[in-house]
N, CA, C and O atoms as a DFTB+ gen file, in Angstrom:
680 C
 N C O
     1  1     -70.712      22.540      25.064
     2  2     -69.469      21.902      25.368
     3  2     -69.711      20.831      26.430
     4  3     -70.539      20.939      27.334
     5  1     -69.073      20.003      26.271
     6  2     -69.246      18.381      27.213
     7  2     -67.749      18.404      28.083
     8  3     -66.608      18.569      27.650
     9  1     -68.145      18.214      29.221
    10  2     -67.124      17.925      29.723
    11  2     -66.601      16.809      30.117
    12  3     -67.294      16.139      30.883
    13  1     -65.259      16.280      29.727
    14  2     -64.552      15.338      30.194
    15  2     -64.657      14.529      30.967
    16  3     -64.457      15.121      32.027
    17  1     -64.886      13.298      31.228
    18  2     -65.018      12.763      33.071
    19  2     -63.705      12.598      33.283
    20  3     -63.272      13.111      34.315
    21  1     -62.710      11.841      32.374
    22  2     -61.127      11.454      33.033
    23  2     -60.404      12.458      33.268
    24  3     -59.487      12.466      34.089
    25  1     -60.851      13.673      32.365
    26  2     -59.619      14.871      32.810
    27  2     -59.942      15.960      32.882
    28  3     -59.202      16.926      32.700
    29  1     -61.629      16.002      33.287
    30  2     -61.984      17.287      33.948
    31  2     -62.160      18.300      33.513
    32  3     -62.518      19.232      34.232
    33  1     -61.923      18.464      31.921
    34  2     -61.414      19.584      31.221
    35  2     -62.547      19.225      29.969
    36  3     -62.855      18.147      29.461
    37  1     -63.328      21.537      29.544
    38  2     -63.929      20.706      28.367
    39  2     -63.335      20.351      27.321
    40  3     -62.125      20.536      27.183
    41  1     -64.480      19.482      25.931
    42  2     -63.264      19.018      24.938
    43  2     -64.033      20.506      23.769
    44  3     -65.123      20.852      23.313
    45  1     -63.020      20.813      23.765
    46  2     -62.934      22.221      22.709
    47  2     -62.594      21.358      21.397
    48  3     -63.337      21.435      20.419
    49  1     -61.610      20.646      21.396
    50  2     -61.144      20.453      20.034
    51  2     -61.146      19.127      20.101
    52  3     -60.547      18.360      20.854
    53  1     -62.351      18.831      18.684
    54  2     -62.493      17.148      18.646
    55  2     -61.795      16.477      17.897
    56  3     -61.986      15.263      17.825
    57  1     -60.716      17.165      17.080
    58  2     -59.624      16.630      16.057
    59  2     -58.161      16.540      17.051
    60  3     -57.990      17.208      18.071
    61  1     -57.533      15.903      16.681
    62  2     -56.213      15.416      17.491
    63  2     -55.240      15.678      16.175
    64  3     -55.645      15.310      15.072
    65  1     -54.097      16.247      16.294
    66  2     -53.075      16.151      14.454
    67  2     -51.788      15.659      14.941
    68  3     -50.901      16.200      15.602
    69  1     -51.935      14.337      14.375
    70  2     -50.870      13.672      15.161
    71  2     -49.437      14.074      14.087
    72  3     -49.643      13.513      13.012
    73  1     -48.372      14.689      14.059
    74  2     -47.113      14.658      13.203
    75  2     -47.052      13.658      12.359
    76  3     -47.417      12.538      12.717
    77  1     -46.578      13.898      11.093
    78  2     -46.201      12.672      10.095
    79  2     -45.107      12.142      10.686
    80  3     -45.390      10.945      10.645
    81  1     -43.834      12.234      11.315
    82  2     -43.277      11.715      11.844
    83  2     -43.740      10.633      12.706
    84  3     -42.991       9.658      12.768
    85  1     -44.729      10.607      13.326
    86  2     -44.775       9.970      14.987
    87  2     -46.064       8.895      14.190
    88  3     -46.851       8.268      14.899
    89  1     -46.119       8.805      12.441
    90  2     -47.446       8.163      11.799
    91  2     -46.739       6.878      12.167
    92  3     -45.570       6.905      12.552
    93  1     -47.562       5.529      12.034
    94  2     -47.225       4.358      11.929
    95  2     -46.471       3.827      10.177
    96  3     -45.707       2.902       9.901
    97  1     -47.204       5.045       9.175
    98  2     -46.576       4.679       8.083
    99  2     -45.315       5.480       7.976
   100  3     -44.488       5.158       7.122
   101  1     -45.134       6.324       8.637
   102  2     -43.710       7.320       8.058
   103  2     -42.000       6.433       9.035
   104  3     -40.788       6.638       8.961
   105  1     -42.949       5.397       9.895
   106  2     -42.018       5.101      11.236
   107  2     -41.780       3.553      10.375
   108  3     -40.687       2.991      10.446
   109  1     -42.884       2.984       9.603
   110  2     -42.381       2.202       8.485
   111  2     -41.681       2.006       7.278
   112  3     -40.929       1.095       6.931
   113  1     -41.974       2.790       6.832
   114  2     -41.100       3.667       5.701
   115  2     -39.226       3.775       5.806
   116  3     -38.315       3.408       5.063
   117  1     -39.300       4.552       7.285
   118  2     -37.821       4.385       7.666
   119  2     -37.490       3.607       8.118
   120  3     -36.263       3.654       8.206
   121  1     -38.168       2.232       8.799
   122  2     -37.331       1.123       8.859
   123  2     -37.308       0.040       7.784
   124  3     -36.720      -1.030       7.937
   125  1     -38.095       0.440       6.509
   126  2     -37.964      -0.393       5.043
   127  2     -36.173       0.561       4.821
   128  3     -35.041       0.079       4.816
   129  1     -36.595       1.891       4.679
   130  2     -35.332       2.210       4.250
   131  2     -34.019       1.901       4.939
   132  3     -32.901       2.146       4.484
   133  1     -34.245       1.452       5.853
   134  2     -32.545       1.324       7.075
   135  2     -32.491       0.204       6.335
   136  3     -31.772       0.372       5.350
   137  1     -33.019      -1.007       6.417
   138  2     -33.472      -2.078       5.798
   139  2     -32.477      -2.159       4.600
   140  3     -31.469      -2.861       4.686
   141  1     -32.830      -1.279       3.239
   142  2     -32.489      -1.330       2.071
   143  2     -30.603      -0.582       2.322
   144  3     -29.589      -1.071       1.825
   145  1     -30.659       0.430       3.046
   146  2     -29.183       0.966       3.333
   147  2     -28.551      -0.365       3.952
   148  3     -27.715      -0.951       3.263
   149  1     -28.765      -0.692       4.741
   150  2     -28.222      -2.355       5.620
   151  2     -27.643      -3.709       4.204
   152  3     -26.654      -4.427       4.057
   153  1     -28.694      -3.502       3.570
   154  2     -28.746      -4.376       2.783
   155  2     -27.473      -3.897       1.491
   156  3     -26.546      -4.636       1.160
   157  1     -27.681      -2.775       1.031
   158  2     -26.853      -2.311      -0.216
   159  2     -24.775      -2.401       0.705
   160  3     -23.855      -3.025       0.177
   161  1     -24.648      -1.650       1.971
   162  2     -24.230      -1.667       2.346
   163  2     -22.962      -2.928       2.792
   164  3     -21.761      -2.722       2.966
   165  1     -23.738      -4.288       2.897
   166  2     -23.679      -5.658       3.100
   167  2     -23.261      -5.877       1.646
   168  3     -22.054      -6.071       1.498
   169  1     -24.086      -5.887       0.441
   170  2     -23.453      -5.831      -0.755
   171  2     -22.147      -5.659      -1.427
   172  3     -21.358      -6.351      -2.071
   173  1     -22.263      -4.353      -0.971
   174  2     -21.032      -3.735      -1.291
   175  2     -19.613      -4.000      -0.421
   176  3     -18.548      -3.991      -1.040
   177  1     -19.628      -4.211       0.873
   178  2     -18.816      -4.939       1.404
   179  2     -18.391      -6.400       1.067
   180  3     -17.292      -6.917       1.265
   181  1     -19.355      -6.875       0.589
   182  2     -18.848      -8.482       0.180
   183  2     -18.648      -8.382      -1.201
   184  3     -17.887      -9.223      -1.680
   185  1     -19.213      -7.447      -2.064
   186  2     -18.087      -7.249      -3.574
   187  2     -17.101      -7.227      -3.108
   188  3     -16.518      -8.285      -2.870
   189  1     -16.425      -5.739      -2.738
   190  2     -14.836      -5.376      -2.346
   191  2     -14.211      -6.873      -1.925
   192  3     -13.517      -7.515      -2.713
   193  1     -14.557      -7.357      -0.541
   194  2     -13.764      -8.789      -0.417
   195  2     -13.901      -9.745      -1.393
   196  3     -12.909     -10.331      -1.825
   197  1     -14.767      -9.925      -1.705
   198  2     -14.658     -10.814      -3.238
   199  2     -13.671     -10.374      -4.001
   200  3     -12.747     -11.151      -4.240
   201  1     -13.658      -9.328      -4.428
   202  2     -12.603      -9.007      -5.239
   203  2     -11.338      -8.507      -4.687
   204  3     -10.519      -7.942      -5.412
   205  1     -11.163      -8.673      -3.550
   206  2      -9.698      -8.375      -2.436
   207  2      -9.183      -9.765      -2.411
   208  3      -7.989      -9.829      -2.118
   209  1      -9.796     -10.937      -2.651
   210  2      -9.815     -12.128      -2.058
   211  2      -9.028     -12.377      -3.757
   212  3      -7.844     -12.712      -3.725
   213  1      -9.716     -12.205      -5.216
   214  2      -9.351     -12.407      -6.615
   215  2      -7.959     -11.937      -6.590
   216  3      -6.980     -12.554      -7.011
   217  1      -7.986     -10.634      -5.985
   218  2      -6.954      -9.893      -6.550
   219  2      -5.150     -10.927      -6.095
   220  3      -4.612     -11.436      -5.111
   221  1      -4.986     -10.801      -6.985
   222  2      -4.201     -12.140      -6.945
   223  2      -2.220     -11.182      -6.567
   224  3      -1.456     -10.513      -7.263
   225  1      -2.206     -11.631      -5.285
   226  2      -0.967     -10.838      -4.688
   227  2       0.361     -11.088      -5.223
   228  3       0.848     -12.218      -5.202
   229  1       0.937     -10.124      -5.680
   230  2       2.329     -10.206      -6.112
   231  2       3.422     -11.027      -5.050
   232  3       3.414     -10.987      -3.820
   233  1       4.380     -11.799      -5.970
   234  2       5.443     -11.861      -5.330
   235  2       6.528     -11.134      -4.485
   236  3       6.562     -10.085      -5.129
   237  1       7.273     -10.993      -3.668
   238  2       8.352     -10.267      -3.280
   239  2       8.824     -10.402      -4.060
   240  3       8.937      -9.193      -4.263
   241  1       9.528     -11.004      -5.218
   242  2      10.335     -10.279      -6.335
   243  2       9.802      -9.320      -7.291
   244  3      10.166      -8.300      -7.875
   245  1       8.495     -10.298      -7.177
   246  2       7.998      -9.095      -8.280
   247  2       7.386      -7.581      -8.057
   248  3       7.250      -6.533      -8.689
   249  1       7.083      -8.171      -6.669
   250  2       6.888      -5.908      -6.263
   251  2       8.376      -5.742      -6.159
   252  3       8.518      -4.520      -6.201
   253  1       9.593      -6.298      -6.044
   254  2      11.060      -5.847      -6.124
   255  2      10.743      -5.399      -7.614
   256  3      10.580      -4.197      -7.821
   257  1      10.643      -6.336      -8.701
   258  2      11.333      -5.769      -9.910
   259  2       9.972      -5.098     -10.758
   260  3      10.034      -4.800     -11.951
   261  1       8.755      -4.923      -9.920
   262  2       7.460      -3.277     -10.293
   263  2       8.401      -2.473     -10.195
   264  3       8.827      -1.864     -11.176
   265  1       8.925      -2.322      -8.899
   266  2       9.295      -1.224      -8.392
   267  2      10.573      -0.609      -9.558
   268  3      10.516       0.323     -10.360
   269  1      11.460      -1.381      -9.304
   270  2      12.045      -1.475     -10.623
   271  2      11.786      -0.520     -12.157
   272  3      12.287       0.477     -12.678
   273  1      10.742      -1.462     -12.460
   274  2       9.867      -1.173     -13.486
   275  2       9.670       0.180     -13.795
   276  3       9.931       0.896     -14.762
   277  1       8.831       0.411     -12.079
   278  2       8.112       2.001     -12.261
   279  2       9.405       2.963     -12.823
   280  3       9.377       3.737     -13.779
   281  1      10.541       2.660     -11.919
   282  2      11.563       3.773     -12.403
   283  2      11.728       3.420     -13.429
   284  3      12.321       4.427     -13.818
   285  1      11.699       2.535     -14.619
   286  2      11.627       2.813     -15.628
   287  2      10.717       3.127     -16.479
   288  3      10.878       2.579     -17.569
   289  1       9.919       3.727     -16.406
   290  2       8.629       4.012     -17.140
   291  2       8.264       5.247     -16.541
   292  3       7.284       5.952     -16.783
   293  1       9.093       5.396     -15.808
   294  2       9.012       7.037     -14.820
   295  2       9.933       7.847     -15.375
   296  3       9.547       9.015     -15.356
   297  1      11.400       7.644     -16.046
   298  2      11.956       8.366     -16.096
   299  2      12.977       8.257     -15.411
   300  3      13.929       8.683     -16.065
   301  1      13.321       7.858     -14.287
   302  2      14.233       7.945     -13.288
   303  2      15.436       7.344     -13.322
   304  3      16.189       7.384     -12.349
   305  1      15.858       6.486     -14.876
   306  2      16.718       6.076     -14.762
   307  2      17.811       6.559     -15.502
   308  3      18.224       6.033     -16.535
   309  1      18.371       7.766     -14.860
   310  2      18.903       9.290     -16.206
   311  2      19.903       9.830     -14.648
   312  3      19.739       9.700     -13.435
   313  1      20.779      10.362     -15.395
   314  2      21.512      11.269     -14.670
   315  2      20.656      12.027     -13.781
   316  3      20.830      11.837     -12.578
   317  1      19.710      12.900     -14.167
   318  2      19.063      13.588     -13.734
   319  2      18.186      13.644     -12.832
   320  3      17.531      14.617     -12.459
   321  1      18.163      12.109     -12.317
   322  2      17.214      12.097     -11.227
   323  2      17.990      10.512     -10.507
   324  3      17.401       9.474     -10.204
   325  1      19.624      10.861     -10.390
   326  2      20.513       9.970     -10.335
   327  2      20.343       9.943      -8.599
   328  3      20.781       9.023      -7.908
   329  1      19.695      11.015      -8.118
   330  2      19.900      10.817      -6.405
   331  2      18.692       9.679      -5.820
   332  3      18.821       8.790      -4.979
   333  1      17.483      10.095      -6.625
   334  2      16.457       9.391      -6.644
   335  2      16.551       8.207      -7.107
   336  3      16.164       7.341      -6.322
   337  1      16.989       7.795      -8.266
   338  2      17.219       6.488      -8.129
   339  2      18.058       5.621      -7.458
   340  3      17.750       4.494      -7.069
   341  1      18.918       6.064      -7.356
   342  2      19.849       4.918      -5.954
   343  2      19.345       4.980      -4.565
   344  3      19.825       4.244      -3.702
   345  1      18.293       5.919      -4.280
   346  2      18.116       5.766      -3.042
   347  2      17.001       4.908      -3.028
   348  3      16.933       4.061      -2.137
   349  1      16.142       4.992      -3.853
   350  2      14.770       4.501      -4.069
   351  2      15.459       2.661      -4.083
   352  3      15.168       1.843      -3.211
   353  1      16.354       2.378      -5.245
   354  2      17.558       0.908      -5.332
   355  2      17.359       0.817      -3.940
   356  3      16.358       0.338      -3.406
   357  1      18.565       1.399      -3.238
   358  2      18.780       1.198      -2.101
   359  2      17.600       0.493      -0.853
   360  3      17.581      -0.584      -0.258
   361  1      16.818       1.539      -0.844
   362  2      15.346       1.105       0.187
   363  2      14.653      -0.102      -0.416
   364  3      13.973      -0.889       0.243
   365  1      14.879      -0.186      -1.717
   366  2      14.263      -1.479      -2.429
   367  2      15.101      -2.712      -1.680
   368  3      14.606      -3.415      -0.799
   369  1      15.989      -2.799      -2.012
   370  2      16.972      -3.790      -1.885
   371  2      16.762      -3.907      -0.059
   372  3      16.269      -4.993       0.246
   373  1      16.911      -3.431       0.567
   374  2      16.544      -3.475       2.056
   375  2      15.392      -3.989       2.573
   376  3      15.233      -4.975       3.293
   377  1      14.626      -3.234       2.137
   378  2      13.302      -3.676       2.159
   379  2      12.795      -5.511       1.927
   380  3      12.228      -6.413       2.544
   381  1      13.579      -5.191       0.363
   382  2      13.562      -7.020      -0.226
   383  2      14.343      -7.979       0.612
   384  3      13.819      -9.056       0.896
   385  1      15.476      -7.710       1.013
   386  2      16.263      -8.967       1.798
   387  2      15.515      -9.166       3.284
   388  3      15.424     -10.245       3.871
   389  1      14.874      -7.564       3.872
   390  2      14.310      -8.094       5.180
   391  2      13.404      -9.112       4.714
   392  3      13.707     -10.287       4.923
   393  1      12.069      -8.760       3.963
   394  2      10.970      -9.356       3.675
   395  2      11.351     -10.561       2.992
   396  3      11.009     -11.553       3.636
   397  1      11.705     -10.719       2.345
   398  2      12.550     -12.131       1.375
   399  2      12.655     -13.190       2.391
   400  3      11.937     -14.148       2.675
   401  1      13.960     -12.651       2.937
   402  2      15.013     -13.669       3.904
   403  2      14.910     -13.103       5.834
   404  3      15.817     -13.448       6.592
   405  1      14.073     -12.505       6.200
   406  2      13.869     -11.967       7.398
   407  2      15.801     -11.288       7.926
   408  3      16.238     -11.194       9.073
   409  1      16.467     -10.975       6.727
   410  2      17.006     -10.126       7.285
   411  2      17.003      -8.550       8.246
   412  3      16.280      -7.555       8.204
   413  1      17.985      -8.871       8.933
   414  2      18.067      -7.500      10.202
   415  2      18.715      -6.131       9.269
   416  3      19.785      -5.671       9.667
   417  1      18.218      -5.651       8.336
   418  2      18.717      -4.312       7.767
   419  2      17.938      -3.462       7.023
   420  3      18.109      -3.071       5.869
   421  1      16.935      -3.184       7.925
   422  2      16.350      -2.165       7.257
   423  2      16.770      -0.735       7.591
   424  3      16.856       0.157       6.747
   425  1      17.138      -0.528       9.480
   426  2      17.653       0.693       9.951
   427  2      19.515       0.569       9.544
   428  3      20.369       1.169      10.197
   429  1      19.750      -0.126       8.625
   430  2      21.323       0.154       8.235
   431  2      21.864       1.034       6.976
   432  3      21.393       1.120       5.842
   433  1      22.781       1.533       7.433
   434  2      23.532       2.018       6.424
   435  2      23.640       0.699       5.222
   436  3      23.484      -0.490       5.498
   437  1      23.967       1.300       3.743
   438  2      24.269       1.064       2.295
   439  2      25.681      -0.287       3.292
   440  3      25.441      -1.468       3.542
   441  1      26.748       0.321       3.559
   442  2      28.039      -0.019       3.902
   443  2      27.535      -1.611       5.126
   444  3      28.345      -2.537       5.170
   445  1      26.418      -1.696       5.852
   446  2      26.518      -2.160       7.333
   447  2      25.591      -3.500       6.308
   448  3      25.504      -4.699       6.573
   449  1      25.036      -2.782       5.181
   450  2      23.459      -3.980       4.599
   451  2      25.068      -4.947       4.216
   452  3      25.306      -6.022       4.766
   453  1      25.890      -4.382       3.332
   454  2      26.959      -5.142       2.535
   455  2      27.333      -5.986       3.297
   456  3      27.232      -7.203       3.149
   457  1      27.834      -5.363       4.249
   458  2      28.344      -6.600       5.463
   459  2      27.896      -7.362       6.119
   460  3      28.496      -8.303       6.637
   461  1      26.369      -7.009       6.255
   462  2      25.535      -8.362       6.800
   463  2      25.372      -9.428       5.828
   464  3      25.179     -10.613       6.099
   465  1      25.465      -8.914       4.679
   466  2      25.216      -9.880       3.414
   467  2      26.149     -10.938       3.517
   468  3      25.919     -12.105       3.833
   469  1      27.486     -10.283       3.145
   470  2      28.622     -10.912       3.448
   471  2      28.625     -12.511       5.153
   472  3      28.964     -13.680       5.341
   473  1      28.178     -11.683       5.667
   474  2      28.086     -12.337       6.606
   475  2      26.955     -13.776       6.412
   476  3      27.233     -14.964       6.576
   477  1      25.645     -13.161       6.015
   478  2      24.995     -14.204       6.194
   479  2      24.269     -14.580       4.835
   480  3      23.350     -15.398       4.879
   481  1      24.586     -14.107       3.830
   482  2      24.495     -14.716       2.547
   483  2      25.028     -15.519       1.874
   484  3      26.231     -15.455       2.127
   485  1      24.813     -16.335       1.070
   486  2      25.841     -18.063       0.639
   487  2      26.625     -17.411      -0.433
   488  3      27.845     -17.534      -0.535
   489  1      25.643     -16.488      -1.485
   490  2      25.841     -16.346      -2.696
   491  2      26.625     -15.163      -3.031
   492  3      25.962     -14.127      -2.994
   493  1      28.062     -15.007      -3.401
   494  2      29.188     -14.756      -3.132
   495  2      29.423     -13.568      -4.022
   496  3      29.994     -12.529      -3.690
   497  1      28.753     -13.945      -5.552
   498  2      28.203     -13.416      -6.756
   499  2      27.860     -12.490      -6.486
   500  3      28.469     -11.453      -6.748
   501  1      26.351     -12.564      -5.636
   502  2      25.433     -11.440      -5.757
   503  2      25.855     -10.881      -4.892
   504  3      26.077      -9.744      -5.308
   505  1      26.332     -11.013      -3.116
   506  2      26.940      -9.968      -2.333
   507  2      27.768      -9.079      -3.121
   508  3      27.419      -7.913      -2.933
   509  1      28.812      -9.196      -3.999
   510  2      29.757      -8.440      -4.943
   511  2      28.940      -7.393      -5.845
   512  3      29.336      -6.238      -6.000
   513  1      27.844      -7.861      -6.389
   514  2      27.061      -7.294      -7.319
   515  2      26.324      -6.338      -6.539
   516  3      26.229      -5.259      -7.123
   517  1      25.655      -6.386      -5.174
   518  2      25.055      -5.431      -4.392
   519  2      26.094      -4.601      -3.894
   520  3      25.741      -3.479      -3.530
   521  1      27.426      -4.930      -3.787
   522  2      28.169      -3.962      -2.955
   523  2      28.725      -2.937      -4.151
   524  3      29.109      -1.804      -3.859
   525  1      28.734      -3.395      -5.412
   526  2      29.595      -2.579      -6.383
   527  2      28.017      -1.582      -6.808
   528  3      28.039      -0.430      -7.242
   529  1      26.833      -2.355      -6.552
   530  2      25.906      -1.357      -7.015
   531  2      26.091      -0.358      -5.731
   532  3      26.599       0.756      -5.859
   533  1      25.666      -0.829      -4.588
   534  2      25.339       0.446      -3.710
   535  2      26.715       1.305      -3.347
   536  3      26.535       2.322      -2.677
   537  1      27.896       1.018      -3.684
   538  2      28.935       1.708      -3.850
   539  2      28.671       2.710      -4.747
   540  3      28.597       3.793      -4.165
   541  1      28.475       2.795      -6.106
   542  2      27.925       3.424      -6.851
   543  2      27.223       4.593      -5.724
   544  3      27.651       5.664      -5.294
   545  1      26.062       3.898      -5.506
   546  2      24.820       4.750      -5.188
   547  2      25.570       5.730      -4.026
   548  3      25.311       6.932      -4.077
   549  1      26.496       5.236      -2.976
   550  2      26.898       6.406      -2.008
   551  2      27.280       7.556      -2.339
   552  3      27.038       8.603      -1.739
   553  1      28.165       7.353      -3.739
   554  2      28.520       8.970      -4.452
   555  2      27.938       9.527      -4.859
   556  3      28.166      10.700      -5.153
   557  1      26.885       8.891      -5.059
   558  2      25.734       9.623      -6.046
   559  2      24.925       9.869      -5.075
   560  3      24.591      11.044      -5.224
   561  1      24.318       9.358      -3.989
   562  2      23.343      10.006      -2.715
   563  2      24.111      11.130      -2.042
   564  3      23.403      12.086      -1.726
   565  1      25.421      11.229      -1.750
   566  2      25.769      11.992      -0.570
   567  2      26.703      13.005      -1.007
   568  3      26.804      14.022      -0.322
   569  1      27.635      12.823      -2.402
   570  2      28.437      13.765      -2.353
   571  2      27.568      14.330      -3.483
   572  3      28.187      15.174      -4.131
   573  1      26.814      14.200      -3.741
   574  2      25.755      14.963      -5.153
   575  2      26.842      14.896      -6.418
   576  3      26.678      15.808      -7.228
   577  1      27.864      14.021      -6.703
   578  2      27.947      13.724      -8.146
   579  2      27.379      13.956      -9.241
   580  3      26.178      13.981      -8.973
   581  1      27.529      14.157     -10.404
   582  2      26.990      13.301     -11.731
   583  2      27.863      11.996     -11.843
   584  3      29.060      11.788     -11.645
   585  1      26.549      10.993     -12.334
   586  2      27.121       9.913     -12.570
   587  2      26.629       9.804     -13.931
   588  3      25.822      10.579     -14.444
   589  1      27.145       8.826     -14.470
   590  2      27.358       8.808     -16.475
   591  2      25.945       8.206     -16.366
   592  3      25.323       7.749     -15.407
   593  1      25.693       8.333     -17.465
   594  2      24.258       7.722     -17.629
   595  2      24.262       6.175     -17.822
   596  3      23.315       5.470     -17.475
   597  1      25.523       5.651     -18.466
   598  2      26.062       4.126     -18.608
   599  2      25.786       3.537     -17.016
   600  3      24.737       2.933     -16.791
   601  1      26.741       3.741     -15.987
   602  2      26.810       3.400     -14.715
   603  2      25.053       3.541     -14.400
   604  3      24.612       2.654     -13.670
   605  1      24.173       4.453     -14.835
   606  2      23.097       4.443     -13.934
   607  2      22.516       2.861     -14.330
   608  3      22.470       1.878     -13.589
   609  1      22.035       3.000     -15.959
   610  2      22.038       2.340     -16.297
   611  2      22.191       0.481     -16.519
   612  3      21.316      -0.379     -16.614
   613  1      23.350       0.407     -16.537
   614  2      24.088      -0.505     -15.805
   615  2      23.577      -0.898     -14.351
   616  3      23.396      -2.114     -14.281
   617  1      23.302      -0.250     -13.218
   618  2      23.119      -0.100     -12.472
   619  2      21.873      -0.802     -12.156
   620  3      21.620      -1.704     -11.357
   621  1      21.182      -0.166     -12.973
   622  2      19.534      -0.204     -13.266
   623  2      19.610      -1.868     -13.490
   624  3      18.949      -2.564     -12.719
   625  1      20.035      -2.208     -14.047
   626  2      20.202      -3.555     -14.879
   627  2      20.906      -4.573     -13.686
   628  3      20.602      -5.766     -13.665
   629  1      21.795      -4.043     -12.778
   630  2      22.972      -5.109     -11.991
   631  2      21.158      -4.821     -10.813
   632  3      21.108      -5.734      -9.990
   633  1      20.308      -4.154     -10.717
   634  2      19.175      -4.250      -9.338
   635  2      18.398      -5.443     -10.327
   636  3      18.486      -6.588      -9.885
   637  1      17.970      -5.344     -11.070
   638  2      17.406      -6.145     -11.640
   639  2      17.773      -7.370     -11.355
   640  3      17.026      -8.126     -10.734
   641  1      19.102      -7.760     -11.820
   642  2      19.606      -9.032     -11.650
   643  2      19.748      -9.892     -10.590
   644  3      19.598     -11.111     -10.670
   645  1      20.125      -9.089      -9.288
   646  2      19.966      -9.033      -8.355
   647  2      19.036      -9.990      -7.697
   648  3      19.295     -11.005      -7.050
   649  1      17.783      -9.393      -8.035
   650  2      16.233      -9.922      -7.405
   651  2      15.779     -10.938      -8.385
   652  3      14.824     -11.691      -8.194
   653  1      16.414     -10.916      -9.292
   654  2      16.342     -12.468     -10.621
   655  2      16.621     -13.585      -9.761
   656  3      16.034     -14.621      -9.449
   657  1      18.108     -12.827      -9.382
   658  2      19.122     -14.212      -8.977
   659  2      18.653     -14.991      -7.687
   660  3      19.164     -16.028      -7.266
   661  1      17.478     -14.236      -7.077
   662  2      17.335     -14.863      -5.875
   663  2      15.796     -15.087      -5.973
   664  3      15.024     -14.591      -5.153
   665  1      15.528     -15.596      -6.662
   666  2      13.933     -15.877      -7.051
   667  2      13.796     -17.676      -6.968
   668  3      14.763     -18.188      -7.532
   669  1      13.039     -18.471      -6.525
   670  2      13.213     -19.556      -6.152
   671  2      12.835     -20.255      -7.650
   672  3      12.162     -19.847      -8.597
   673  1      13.535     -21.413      -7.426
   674  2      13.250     -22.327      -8.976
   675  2      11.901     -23.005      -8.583
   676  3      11.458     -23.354      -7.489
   677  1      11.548     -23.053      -9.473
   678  2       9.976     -23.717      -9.295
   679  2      10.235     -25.054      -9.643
   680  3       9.324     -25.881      -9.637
């Protein structure tokens, strides 16, 4: 056995086993792979916006009259699910005049939207046509009515018109 000069100690064991971890190739390896995750990652983020950027955004009338839509292709426009649809109308129609026209009525009552309309709407027509619809809808949200299936109907048809009538001419 030979002893050491720097550390005094003999050398018993002339092999050293360094961990595959701590190799120069295993410490390469994982920074090819961060590399390739970085890279796929970057990919895939700039698809999605590419195609967030295509996706070509609906109008405010026309998510008004989807919405619309859905209840009809849902079912919802039936006696039977007469509470649900006027309320669902209702939040539509609120929703649409804030976002539309930056009207102040989204926290209002059916009765308080009518009267702001009145107030600050030109179109004389359609205030009448929203107040006879959501009139409707109060008996049918609060006192739990049946309402005829005609009136829902009808109904269905006077929301529609509604968000027609206020769609800008091109």
């Amino acid at each position: 056995m030979k002893l050491n000069e720097k550390t005094g100690l003999y050398e018993n064991y002339n092999l050293w086993h360094v961990p595959f971890w701590q190799t120069a190739k295993f410490k390469m390896v994982v920074q090819i792979c961060a590399f390739l995750v970085t890279i796929l990652v970057v990919a895939m983020l700039l698809k999605w916006y590419l195609a967030y950027r295509k996706k070509k955004k609906l109008s405010l009338w026309d998510q008004a009259l989807f919405v619309l839509t859905q209840l009809k292709q849902e079912n919802k426009v039936d006696v039977v699910h007469g509470k649900e649809f006027y309320a669902t109308v209702s939040v539509m129609l609120k929703n649409y005049f804030h976002e539309r026209f930056g009207y102040d009525v989204l926290g209002r009552t059916d009765s308080e939207f009518i009267e702001y309309l009145k107030k600050y709407y030109k179109d004389e027509v359609l205030v009448e046509e929203a107040k006879m619809l959501l009139d409707g809808a109060t008996v049918i949200k609060f006192a739990n009515a049946q309402a005829a299936q005609e009136q829902i109907e009808h109904d269905y048809l006077r929301a529609v018109a509604i968000i027609q009538r206020t769609i800008p001419e091109k």
